[in-house]
C-alpha positions as a printed Julia matrix, in Angstrom:
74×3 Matrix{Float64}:
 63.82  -46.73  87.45
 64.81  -43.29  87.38
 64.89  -40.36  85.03
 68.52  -40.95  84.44
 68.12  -44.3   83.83
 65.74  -43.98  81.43
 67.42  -40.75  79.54
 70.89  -42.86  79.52
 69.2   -45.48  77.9
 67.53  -43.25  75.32
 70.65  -42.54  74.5
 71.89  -45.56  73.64
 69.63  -46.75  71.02
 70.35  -46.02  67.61
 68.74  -43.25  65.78
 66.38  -45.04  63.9
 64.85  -45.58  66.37
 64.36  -42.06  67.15
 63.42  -40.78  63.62
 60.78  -43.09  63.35
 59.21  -41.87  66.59
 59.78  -37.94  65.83
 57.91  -39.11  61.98
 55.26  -40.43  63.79
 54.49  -38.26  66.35
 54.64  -35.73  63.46
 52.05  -37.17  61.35
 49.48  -37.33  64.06
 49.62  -33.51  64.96
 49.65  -33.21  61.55
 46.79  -35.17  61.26
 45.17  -33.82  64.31
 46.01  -29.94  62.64
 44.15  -31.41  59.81
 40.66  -32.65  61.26
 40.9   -28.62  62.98
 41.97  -26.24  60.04
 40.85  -27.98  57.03
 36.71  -27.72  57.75
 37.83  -23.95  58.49
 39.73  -23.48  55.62
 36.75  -25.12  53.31
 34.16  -22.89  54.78
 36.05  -19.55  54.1
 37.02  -20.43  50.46
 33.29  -21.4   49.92
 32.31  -17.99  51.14
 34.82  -16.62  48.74
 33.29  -18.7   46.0
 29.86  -18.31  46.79
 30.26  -14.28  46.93
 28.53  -11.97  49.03
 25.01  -12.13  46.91
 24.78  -15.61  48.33
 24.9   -14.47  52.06
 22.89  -11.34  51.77
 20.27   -9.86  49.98
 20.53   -6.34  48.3
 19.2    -3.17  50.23
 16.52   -2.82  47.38
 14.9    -6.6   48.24
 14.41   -5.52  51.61
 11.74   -3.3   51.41
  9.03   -5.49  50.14
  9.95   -8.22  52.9
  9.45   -5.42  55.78
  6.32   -5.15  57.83
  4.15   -1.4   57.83
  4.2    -0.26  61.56
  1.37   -1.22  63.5
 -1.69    1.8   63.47
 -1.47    3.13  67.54
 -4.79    3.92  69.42
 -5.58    7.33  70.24
């Protein structure tokens, strides 16, 4: 069987046929899209929910939680 052949008979069959394998080749990249974007898109409006308090702390806080220099010898 050739290209042709198969191409020629392609276009033979109705187009129901045809529809219904464009829909479902559409629904799984759609799908696929999905699983990819969606975790992506959750995280970055969670981030925009949460504010930036929640992912840093003020300049202020910091010096309390920082360590004095070690003393050097001599």
């Amino acid at each position: 069987m050739t290209l042709l052949n198969l191409f020629s008979s392609r276009a033979r069959m109705g187009n129901g046929d045809i529809q219904s394998d464009d829909r479902s080749i559409l629904l799984m990249v759609v799908l696929l899209l999905g699983l990819v974007f969606v975790p992506i898109i959750g995280l970055h409006v969670a981030a925009v929910a949460l504010g930036p308090e929640a992912g840093t702390s003020p300049p202020d806080n910091l010096a309390h939680h920082a360590t004095p220099p070690k003393p050097t010898r001599g």
